[in-house]
C-alpha positions in Angstrom: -42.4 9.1 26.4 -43.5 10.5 23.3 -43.5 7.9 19.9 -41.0 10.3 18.5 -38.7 10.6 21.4 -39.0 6.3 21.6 -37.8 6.6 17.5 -35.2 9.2 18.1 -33.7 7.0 21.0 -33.8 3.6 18.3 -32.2 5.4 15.7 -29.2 6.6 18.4 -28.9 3.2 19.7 -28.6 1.3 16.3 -25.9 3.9 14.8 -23.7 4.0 18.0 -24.0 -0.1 18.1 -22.4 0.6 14.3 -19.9 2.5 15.6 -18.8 0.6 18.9 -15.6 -1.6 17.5 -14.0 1.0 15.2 -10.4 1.3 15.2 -9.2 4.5 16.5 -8.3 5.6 12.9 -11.9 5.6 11.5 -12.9 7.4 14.8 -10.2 10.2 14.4 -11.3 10.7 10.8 -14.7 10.9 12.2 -13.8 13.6 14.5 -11.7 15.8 12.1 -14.5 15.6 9.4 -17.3 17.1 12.1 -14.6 19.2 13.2 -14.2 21.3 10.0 -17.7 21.6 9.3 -18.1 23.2 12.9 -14.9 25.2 12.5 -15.2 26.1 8.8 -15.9 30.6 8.8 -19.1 29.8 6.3 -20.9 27.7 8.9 -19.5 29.3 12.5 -21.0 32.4 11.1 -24.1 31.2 10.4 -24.4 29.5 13.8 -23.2 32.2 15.8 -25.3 35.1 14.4 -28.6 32.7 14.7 -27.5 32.1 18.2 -27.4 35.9 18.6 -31.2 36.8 17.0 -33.2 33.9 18.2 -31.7 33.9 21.9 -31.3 37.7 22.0 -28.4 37.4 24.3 -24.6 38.3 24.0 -22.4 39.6 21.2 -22.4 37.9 18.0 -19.1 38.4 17.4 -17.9 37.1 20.5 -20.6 34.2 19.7 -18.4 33.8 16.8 -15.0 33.5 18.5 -16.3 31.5 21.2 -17.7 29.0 18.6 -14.7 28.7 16.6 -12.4 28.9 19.4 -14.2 25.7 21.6 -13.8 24.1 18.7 -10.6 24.4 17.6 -8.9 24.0 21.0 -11.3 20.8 21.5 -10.1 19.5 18.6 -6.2 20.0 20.2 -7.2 18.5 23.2 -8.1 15.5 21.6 -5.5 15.2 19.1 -3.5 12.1 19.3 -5.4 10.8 22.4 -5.7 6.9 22.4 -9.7 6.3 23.3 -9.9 2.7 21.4 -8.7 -0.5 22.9 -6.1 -1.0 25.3 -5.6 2.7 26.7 -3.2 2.2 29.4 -1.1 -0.6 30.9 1.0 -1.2 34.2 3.4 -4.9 33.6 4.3 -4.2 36.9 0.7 -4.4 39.1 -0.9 -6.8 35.6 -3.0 -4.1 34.8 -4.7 -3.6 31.7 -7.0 -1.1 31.1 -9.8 -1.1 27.5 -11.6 2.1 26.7 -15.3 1.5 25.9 -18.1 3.6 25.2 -20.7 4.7 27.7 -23.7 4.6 25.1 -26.2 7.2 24.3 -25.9 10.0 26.1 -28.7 13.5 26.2 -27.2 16.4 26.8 -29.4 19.3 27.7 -27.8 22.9 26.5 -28.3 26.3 27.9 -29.7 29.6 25.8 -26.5 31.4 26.4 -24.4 29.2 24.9 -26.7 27.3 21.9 -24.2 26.5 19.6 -20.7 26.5 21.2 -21.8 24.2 24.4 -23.2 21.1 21.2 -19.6 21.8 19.1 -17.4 21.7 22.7 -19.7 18.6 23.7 -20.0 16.9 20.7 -16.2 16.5 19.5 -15.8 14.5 22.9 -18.4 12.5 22.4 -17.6 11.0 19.3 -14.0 10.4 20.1 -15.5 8.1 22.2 -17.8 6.2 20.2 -21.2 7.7 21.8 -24.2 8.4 20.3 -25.8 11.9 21.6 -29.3 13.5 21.9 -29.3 17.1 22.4 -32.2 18.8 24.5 -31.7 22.6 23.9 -32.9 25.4 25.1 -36.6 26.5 23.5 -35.5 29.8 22.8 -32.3 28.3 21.3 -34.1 25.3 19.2 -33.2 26.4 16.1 -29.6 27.3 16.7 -29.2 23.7 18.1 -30.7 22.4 15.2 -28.1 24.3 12.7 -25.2 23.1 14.5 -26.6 19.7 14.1 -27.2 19.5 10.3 -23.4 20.8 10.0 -22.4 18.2 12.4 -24.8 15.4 10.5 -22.6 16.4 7.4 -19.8 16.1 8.7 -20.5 12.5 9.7 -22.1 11.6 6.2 -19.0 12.8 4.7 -17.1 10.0 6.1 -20.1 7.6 6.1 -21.1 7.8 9.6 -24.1 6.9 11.1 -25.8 10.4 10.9 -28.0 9.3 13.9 -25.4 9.3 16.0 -25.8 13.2 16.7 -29.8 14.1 16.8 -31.7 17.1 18.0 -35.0 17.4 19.5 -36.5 20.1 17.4 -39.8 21.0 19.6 -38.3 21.1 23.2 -40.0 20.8 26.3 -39.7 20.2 29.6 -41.2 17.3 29.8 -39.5 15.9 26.7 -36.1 16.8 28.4 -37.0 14.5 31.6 -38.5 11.5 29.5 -34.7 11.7 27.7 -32.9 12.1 31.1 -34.6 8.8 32.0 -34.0 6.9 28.9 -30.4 7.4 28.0 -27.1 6.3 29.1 -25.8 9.4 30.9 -26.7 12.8 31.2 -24.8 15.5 30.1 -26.4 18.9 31.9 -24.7 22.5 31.2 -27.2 25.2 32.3 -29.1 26.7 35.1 -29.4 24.8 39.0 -33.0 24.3 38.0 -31.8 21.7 34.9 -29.3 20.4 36.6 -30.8 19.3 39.9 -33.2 17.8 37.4 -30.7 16.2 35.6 -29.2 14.6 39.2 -33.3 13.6 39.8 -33.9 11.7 36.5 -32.1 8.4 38.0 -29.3 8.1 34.9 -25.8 8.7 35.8 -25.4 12.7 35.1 -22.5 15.7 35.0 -24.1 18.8 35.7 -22.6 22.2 36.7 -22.7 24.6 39.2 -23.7 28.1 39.4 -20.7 30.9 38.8 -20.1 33.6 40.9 -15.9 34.7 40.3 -14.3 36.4 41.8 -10.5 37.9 41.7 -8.1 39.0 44.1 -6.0 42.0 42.7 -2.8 42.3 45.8 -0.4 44.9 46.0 2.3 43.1 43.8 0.1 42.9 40.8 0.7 44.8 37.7 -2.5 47.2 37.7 -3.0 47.5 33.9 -2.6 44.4 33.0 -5.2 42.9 35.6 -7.5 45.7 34.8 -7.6 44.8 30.9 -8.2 41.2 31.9 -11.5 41.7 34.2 -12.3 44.1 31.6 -11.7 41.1 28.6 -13.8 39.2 31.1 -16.6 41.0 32.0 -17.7 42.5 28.7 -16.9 39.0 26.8 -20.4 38.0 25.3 -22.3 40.4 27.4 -20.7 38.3 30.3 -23.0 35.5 29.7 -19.9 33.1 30.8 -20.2 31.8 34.5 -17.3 32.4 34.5 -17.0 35.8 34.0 -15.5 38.0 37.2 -18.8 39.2 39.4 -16.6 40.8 41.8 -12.9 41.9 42.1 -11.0 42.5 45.8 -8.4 45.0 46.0 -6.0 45.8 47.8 -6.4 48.9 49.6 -2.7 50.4 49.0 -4.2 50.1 45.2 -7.6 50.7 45.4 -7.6 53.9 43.7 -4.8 53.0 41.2 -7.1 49.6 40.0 -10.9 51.9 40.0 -8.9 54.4 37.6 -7.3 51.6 35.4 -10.6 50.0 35.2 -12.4 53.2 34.2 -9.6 53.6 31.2 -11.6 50.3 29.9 -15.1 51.9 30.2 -16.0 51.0 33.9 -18.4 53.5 35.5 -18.2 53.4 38.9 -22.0 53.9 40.4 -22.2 55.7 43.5 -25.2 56.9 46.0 -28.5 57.1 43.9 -27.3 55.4 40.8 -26.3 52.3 42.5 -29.9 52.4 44.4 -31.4 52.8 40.9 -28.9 49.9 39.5 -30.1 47.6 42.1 -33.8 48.1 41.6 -33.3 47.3 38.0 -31.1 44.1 38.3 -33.3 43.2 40.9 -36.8 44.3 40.6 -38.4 42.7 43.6 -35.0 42.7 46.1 -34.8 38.7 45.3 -34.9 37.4 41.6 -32.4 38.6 38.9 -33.9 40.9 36.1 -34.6 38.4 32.9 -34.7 41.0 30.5 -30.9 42.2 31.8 -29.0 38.7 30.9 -26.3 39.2 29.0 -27.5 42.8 27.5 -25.4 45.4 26.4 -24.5 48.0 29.1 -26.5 50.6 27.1 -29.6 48.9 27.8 -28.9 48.3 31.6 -28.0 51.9 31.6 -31.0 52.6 29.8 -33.7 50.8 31.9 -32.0 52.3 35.3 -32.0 55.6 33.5 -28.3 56.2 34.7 -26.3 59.1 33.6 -22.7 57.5 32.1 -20.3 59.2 30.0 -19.6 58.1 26.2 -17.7 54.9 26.2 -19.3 53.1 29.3 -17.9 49.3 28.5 -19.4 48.1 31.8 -20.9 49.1 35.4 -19.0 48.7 39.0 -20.6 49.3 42.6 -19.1 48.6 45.3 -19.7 45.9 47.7 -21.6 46.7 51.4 -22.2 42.9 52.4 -22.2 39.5 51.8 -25.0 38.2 52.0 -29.1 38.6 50.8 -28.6 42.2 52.0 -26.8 43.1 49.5 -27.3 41.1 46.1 -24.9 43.1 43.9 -22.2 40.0 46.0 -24.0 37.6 44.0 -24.3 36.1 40.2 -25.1 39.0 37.5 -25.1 37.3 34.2 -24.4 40.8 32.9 -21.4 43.8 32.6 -21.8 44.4 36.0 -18.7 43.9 38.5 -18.8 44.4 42.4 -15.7 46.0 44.3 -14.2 45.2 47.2 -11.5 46.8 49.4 -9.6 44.5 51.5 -6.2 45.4 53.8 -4.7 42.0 54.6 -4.4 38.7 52.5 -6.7 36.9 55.0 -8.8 38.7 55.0 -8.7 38.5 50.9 -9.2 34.6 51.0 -11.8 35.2 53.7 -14.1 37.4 51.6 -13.5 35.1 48.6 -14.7 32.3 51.0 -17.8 34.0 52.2 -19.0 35.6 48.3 -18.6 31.9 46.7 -19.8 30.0 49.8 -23.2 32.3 49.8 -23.4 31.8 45.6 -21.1 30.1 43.5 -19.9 27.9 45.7 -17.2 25.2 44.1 -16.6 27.4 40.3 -13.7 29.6 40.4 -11.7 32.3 41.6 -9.1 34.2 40.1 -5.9 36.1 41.7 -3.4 38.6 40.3 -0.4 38.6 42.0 3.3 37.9 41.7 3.5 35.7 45.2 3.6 32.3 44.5 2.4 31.7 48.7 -0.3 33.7 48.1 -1.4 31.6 44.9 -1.0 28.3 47.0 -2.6 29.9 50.3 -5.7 30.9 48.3 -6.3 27.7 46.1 -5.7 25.7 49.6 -8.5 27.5 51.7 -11.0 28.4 48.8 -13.7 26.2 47.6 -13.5 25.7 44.6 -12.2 23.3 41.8 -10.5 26.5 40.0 -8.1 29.1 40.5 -6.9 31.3 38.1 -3.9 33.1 38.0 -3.6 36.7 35.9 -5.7 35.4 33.7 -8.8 36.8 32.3 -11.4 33.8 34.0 -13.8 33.5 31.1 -11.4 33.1 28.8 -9.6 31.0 30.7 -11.1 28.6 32.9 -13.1 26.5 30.1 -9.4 25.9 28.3 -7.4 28.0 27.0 -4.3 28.0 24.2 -2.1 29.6 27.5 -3.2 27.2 29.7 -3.6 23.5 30.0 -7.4 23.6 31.5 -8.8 21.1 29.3 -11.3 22.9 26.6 -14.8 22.2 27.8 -17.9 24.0 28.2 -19.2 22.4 31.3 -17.7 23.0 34.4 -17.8 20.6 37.6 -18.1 22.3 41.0 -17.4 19.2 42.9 -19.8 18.6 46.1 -19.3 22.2 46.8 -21.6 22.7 44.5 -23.9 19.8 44.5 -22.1 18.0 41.1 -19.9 14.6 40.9 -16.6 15.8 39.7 -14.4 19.0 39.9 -12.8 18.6 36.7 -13.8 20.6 33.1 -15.8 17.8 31.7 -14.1 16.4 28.9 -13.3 13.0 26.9 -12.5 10.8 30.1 -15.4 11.5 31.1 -18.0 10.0 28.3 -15.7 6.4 28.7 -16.5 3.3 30.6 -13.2 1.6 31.3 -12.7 -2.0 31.9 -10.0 -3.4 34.0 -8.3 -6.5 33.0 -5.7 -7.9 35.9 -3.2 -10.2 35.5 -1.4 -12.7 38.1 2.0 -11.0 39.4 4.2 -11.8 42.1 2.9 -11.1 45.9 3.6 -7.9 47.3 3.0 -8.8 50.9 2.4 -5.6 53.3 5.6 -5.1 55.4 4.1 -4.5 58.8 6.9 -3.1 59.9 7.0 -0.5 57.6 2.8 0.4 58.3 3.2 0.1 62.1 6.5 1.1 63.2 6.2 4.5 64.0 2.8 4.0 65.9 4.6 0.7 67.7 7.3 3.4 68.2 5.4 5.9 70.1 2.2 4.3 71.7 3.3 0.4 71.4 2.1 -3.0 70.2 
């Protein structure tokens, strides 16, 4: 481990030590004050449209709403939540239960995402009385590093420890693992590659899984308004999202009803030779995504597969031939491309939702638009994954939402499903050690009756 790296870590350890045994007041005003200086236009501005250059990914001023937004609906989230002291207690089983801090903790962002992913992460963090190390992308350094000195003023402001939030300014990979092995816990949000590293490096660690959505449009479902949604979604930020829709299963009664409504939004359905030269692009040697295609505008796509399109293109759509290595358009695209599917029967629905996440994306999300409430439960029951969401637009929606009650949070579990610890949006319970405190209480003897009677009942003593 690097002399620098060794300092960085001192400095963390000594301001979160400062920090441990504040009252939740101080923290709160702690929070607010790095709050605003992520939230204020002057400085989200700034952020997003560095994020935008130096990563050359996405849409600045999506960048810009993302930034703000994460921020803003963070800071809701944790409004008012108790994460100092006694946090919960239970007279009746003698149970009290005192929040503590986990420690310092690295967290290793992703290029899509440079500055929103530290101001979602960060807000938690603190709220919590952590000290954090952020390992960001090398083609993001610099973004990280702005949201940082805004986040470092907001903590002077209220005479903070500044070296509570820090950035590594020269990442490296090897830099990343010596700070995996050295901290407290390990916050990864980014590709398998980091994550399975992160699960490697022998510290306690949240990673994420990979995305692959996909939504079920059924018969009952009001075609425009689910065609505007996966059109919100896909186009959002170049889709850089994991959570954006990949593919979308219709009905067949609607098929042609749901292709028109999502042409209205700029969808250009490739057909024949188009989708031949579509696939060589996005896929240049049958296996590995394009790099240079990630979250691009569709001009460029359209460009490089020298397509023909009509003014007003938004984004692409094919239509899917198999699930499976076959046919990669049924996987991840990190781009405004959507795959179509026709389906007749709802089983068969859940089925081919089973069988596209299960061969990539296994444990993320799914999406449905319907007006059957069975349908809702019969998909979240047999699907794999920690989240289903219902006419909404996922991208939007899954990471928290001001219409929903996901908690706001840009790193998604996948659950063992897909190879992470939790299925939950990771959020402020997460960055707390809890300490139970038990009382004495009255005995509350197990009533064997009440366990075995039923199995004395039927097969005897």
């Amino acid at each position: 481990m690097t002399d620098q790296l060794n300092e960085m870590l001192a400095r963390a350890r000594e301001a979160q030590a400062a920090i441990e045994f504040w009252p939740q007041d101080r923290v709160d005003e702690m929070v607010a004050a790095v709050g605003w200086q992520l939230y204020r236009e002057e400085n989200a501005v700034a952020c997003a449209r560095l994020a935008h250059e130096e990563s050359g990914m996405g849409v600045y001023e999506d960048k810009l709403l993302k930034h703000r937004k994460k921020t803003l609906g963070t800071l809701r989230d944790l409004d008012g939540v108790k994460t100092v002291g006694i946090i919960e207690e239970d007279p009746a089983r003698g149970l009290l239960k005192i929040a503590k801090p986990v420690g310092v903790i690295g967290a290793l962002t992703p290029v899509t995402n440079p500055t929103s992913t530290p101001a979602g992460n960060v807000l938690p963090i603190l709220k919590t009385r952590n000290a954090v190390i952020f390992a960001p992308h090398p083609r993001a350094k610099r973004s990280a590093a702005l949201t940082v000195r805004y986040i470092r003023e907001g903590l002077r402001q209220v005479g903070a420890p500044e070296d509570l939030v820090q950035s590594i300014e020269e990442p490296t990979v090897q830099l990343s693992q010596d700070l995996m092995a050295a901290v407290d816990l390990v916050l990864a949000t980014g590709g398998a590659g980091m994550v399975k590293a992160a699960y490697a490096s022998g510290t306690p660690a949240y990673g994420v899984g990979t995305g692959n959505a996909v939504t079920v449009v059924d018969e009952t479902a009001d075609i425009d308004d689910a065609a505007h949604k996966i059109f919100l979604s896909k186009t959002f930020d170049n889709a850089t999202s994991c959570s954006s829709e990949n593919s979308a299963a219709i009905h067949e009664s609607i098929w042609d009803d749901m292709v028109a409504a999502l042409a209205t939004h700029g969808g250009f359905l490739c057909r024949g030779r188009s989708r031949e030269q579509l696939k060589r692009t996005l896929w240049p040697d049958g296996v590995h995504l394009n790099k240079d295609i990630v979250a691009q505008p569709v001009a460029k796509i359209v460009q490089l597969a020298e397509l023909d399109v009509p003014d007003g293109t938004t984004f692409l759509m094919v239509v899917g031939e198999a699930v499976g290595p076959e046919d990669p358009f049924c996987a991840e695209k990190l781009s405004p491309v959507l795959t179509l599917w026709r389906y007749s029967g709802f089983d068969e629905a859940v089925d081919l939702v089973q069988r596209i996440t299960g061969y990539n994306g296994r444990g993320h999300s799914c999406g449905i638009h319907t007006t059957r409430r069975d349908r809702i439960e019969q998909l979240a029951t047999k699907v794999r994954v920690s989240r289903v969401m219902v006419r909404q637009p996922q991208c939007y929606a899954n990471s928290g939402n001001y219409d929903n009650g996901m908690p706001f949070s840009m790193t998604l579990g996948c659950g063992t499903w897909g190879g992470n610890i939790t299925t939950e949006n990771v959020h402020w319970r997460h960055f707390l050690n809890v300490t139970w405190v038990s009382m004495p209480i009255e005995p509350v003897v197990p009533d064997e009756e009440a366990l075995f009677g039923a199995h004395w009942e039927r097969h005897g003593r």
